[in-house]
N, C-alpha and C positions, 0 to 999 in steps of 0.2 A: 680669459678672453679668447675670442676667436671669430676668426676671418668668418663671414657671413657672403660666399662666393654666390653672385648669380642674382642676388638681391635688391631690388634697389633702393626700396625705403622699407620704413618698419611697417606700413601699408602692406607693401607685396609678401614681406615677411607674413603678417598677420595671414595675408591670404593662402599661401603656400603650405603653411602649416593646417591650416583651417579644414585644408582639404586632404590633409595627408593625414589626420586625425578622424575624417569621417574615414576613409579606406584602408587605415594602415596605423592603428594606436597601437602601444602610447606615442607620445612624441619621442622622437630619439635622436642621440647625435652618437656614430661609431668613434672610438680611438683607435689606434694600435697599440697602446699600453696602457695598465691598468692604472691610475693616477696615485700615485704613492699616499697624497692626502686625502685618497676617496670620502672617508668619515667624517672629516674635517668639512669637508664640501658638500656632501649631502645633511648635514648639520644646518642649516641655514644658510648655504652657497650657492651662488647664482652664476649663469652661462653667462659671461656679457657678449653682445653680438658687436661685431666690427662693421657697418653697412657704410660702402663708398666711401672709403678712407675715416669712417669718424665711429667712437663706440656711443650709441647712440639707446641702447636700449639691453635688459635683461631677462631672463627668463629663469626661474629656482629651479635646481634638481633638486630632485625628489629621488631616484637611486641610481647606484651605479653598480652593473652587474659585470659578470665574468661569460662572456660572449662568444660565436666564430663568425669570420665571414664565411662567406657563400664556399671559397675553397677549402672550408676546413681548419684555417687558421687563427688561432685569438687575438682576441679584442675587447674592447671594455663596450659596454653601451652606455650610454648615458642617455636617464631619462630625464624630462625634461614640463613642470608644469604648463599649461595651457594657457597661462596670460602672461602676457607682454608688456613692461613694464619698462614706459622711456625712460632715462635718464640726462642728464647736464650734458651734452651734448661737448665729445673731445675726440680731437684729431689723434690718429692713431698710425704711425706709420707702417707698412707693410710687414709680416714675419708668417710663418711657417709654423704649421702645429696648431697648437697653445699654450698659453701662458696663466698661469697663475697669477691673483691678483688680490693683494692685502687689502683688508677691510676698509684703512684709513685711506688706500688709495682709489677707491671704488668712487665715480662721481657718482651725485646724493640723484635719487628718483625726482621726479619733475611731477609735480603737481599740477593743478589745474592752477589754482594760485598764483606756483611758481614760474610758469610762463608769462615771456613778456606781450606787455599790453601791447593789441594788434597784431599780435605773429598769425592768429590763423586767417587774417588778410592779405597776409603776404603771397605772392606766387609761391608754389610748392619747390619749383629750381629755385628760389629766394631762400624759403627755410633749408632746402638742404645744401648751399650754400655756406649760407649763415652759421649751421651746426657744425660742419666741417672744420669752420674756423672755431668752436666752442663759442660762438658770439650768441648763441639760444639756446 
C-alpha cells in the first residue's frame, strides 16, 4: 500500500500517469529501500494506491530495480504496469512509507458487474464519499 499524495481521484491518477508515460517511461515509483520481498512482489504483486483517505485502486509491478537518486544515493525503483485497476473501495487511515499487504487481505478488483446499480449517476463528491466509507 501507499499514500497516493496530491491525487484526487483515480481519474487524476489515470491522467497524471498518462502523461508522465508519454515523456518520462516506464511508470515508476522511488523507495529508499530495497523491499526485502521484492521477488515475492514482482511475482504477481500489486502497488495498491491510497487516494483521499480510501485504498481505492491497484497497479501490478512488473520490476523492481537497484536505483540512485539525483544525489548519488540508493534506492529501489519500482516499476509499475500501465492499467489501473479499481478496487472495493476501503478507508485507510493515514501512515508513512509503505506497507505490505497479504493477499487475503487485498480488497477483490471491481468489475463492471460488481458495481452497484446506479453509482455512475451519482455526483462524483457522492461516489468518492461513498468509497471512503467502503460503502462502493
Amino acid at each position: 500500500m501507499k499514500l497516493c499524495v496530491g491525487i484526487r481521484d483515480i481519474a487524476h491518477l489515470r491522467e497524471v500517469q498518462a502523461a508522465r508515460l508519454k515523456t518520462d517511461p516506464p511508470l515508476r515509483h522511488y523507495t529508499r529501500n530495497f523491499p526485502r520481498r521484492a521477488q515475492e512482489i514482482v511475482d504477481g504483486g500489486s502497488m495498491y494506491w491510497v487516494v483521499a483517505g480510501a485504498m481505492v485502486v491497484r497497479q501490478r509491478v512488473t520490476a523492481i530495480v537497484e536505483d540512485t537518486w539525483d544525489d548519488g544515493t540508493a534506492c529501489a525503483r519500482i516499476e509499475l504496469h500501465k492499467q489501473l485497476v479499481p478496487v472495493a473501495g476501503r478507508p485507510t487511515k493515514p501512515f508513512q512509507g509503505w506497507r505490505y499487504l497479504a493477499a487475503d487481505a487485498a480488497p477483490p478488483d471491481l468489475t463492471r458487474s460488481a458495481r452497484a446499480k446506479g453509482e455512475a449517476e451519482l455526483p462524483a463528491d457522492l461516489q468518492k464519499e461513498l468509497r471512503a466509507l467502503g460503502l462502493l
